[in-house]
C-alpha positions as CSV (number, residue, x, y, z in Angstrom):
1,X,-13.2,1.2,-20.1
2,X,-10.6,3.6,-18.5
3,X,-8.0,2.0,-17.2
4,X,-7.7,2.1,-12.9
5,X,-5.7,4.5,-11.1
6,X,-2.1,3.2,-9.6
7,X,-0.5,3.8,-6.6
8,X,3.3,3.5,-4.7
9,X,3.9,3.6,-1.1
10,X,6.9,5.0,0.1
11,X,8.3,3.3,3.9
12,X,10.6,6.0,5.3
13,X,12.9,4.8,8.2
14,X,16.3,3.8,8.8
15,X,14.5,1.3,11.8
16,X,12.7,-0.4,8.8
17,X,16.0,-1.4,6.7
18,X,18.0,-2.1,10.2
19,X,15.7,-5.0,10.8
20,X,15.1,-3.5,13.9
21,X,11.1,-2.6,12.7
22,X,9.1,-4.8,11.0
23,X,7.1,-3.0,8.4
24,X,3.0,-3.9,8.1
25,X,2.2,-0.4,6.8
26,X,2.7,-1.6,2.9
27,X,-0.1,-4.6,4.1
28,X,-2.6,-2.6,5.1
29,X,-2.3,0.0,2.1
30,X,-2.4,-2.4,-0.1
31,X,-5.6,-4.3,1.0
32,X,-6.6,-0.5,1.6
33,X,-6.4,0.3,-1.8
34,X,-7.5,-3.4,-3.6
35,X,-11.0,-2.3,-1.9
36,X,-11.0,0.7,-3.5
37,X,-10.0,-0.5,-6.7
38,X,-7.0,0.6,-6.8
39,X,-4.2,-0.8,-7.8
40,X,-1.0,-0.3,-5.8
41,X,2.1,-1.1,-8.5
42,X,5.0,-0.7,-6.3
43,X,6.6,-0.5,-3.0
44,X,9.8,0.9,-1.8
45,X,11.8,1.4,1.4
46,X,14.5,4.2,2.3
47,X,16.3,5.4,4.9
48,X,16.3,8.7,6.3
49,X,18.9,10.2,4.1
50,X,17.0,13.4,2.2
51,X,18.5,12.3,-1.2
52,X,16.9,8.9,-1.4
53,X,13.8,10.1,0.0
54,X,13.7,12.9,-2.5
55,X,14.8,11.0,-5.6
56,X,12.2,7.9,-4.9
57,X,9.2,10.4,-3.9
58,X,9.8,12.3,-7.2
59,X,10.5,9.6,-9.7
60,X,6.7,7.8,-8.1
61,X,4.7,10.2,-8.4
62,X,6.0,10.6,-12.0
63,X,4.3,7.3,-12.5
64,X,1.7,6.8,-10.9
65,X,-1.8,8.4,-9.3
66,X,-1.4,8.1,-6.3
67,X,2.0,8.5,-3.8
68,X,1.4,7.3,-0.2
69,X,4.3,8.1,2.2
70,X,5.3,6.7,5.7
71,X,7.2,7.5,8.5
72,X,9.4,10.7,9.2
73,X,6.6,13.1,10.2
74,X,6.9,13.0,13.7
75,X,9.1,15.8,16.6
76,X,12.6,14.4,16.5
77,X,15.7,15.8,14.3
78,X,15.7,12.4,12.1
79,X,11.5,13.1,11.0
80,X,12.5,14.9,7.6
81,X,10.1,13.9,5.6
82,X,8.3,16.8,5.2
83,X,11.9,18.7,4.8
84,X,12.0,16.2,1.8
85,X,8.6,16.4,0.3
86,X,8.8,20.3,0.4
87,X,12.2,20.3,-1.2
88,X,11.0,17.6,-4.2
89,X,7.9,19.8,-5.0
90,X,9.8,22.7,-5.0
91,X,8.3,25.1,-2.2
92,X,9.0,26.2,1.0
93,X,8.1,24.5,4.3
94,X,5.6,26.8,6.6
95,X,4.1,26.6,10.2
96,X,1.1,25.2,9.3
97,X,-1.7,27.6,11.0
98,X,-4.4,25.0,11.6
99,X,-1.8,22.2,12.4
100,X,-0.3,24.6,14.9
101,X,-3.2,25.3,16.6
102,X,-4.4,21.5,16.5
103,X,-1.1,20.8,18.7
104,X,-1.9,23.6,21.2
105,X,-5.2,22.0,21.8
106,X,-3.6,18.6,22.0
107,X,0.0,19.9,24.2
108,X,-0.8,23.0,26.1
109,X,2.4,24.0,27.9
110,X,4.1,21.0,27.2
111,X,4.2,22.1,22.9
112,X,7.8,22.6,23.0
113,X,9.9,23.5,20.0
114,X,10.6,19.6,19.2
115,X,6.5,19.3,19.2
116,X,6.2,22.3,17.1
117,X,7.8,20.9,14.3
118,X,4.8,18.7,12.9
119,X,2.9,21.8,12.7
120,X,5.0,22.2,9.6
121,X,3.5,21.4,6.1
122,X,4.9,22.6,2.6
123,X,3.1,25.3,1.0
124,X,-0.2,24.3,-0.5
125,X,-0.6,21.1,1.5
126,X,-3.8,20.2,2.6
127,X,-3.8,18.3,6.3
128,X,-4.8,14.9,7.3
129,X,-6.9,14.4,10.3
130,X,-4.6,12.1,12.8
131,X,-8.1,10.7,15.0
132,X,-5.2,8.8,17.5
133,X,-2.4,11.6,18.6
134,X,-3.7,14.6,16.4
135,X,-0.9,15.5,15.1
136,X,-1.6,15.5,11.4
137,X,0.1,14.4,7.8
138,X,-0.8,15.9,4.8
139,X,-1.3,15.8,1.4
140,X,0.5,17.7,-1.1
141,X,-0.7,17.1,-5.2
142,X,-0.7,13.5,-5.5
143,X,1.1,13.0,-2.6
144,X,-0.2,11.7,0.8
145,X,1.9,11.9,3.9
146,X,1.2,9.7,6.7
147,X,2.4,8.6,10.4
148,X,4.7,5.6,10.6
149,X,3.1,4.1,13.5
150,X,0.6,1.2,12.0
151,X,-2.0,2.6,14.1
152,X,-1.8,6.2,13.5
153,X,-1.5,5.2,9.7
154,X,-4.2,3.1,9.4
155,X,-6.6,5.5,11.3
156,X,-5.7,8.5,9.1
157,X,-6.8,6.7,6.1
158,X,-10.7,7.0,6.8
159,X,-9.7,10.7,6.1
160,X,-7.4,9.6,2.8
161,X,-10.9,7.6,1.4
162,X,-12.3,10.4,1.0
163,X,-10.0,12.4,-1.3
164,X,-10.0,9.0,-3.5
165,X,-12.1,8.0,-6.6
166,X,-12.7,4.3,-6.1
167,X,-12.5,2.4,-9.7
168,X,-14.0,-1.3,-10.2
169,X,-12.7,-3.3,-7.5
170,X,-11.2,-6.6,-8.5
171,X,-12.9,-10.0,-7.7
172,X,-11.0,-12.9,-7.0
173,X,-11.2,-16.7,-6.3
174,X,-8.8,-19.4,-4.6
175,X,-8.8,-23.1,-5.8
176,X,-6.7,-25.1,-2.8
177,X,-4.8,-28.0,-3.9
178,X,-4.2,-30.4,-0.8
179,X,-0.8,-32.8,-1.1
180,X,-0.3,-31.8,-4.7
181,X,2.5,-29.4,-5.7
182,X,3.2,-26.5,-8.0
183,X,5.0,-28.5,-10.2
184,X,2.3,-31.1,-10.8
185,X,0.1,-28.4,-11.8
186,X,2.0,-25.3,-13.5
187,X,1.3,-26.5,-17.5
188,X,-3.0,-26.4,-16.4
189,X,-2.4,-23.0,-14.8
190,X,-0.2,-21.8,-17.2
191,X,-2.4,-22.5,-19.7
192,X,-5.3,-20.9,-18.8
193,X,-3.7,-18.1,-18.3
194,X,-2.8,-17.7,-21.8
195,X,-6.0,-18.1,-22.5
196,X,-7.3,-15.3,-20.2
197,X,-4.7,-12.3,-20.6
198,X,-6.5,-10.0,-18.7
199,X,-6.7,-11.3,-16.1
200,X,-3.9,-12.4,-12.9
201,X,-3.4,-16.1,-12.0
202,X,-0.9,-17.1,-9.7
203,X,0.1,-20.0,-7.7
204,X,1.1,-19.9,-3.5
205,X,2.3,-22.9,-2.1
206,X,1.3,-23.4,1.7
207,X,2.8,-26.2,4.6
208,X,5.8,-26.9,3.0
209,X,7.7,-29.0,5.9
210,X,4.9,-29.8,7.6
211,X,2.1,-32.5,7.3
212,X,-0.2,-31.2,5.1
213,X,0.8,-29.1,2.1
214,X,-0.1,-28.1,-1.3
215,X,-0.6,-25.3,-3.7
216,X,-3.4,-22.5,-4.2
217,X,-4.0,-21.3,-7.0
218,X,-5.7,-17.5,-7.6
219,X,-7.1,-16.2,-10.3
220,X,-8.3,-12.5,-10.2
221,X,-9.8,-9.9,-12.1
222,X,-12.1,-6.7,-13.0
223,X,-14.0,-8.8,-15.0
224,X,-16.1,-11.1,-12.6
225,X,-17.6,-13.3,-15.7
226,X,-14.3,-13.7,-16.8
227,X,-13.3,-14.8,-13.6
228,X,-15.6,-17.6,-13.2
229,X,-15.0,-18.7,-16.2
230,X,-10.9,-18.9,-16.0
231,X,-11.6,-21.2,-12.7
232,X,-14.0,-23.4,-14.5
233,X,-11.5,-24.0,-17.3
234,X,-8.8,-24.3,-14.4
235,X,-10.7,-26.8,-12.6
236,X,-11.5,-28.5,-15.9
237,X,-7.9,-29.1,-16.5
238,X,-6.9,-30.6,-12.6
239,X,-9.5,-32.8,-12.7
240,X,-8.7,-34.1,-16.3
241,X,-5.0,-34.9,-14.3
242,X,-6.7,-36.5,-11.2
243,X,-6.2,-33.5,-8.9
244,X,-9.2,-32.6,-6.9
245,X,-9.2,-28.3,-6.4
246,X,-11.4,-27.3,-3.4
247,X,-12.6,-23.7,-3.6
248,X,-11.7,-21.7,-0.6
């Protein structure tokens, strides 16, 4: 079985690293993606300084399938992403016809040279319908350059889908420990997953200071068989300790 495509996402914005914005872009990619099947390997965040931006966008897409960008697209002088992504794949930047005439329709009178600039796309990008202000991002090889705003990024994706081959999605389960902890269980769970290699099990503690707390433990995978099997051997184990795992 070929093995499923990988993706990076790229967070662009000085706002992001000042605190000042909390990102939920790299959320909604990811679970984006995960339905797709596939699997987003890495997420990083830089400022708006054109050599970080060039040097991260360049060394992901060396890696991986799949490069989604966000942030720096928009009509003030710090939106350089495009700048960037032109300058990393080596070509110029161009007033994008189409994109050009999609702000006309959307400004009028009021498309003023600070407007004008996201009409600009490097050379041999393809746009990206933007259903919420119109203004679009594009993609560029295996690159896809989207808004910043969580809204305008999420609604653009219905447009990404369909550039995307979906692969096998993964299946996953959750066994929820109540007033047990990871330690107590750790040697079941880290035996199983010697036992299953392929696939992912992890543990997420919840409630810690509060009343009620304990741990859940995941266990995910392509292979939905193998799945269900890993959480029978898993549940096999707690309940040979005395810990009662609820599925959730």
């Amino acid at each position: 079985m070929s093995q499923p495509a990988t993706a990076a996402v790229l967070i662009i914005g000085d706002e992001i690293l000042s605190g000042r914005t909390a990102d939920t872009n790299i959320v909604s990619l990811a679970r984006f993606l995960t339905a797709l099947g596939i699997d987003l390997k890495e997420a990083r965040v830089v400022g708006d300084d054109p050599a970080a931006i060039i040097g991260a966008l360049n060394a992901l897409r060396a890696v991986h399938d799949h490069v989604f960008t966000t942030g720096g697209i928009g009509p003030t002088h710090d939106d350089i992403t495009a700048d960037c992504v032109a300058e990393a794949f080596g070509v110029a930047l161009r007033e994008h016809t189409e994109a050009l005439a999609i702000l006309e329709r959307r400004y009028g009178d009021e498309l003023n040279a600070a407007r004008r600039r996201m009409a600009r796309v490097p050379e041999g990008g393809k746009l990206i319908t933007n259903p919420v202000t119109d203004a679009p991002g594009f993609q560029i090889g295996n690159v896809f350059v989207l808004a910043g705003v969580p809204k305008i990024m999420t609604a653009m994706l219905d447009d990404v889908a369909t550039r995307l081959t979906p692969g096998r999605v993964v299946a996953a389960r959750t066994l929820r420990i109540t007033g047990v902890g990871e330690g107590t269980v750790a040697e079941a769970l880290a035996e199983v997953a010697r036992a299953w290699r392929q696939l992912s099990l992890g543990s997420y503690p919840f409630g810690l200071g509060t009343g009620e707390f304990g741990t859940q433990l995941v266990v995910r995978g392509r292979d939905r068989a193998a799945v269900d099997a890993a959480v029978a051997e898993l549940a096999e184990a707690l309940a040979a300790q005395g810990v009662e795992a609820v599925e959730v």
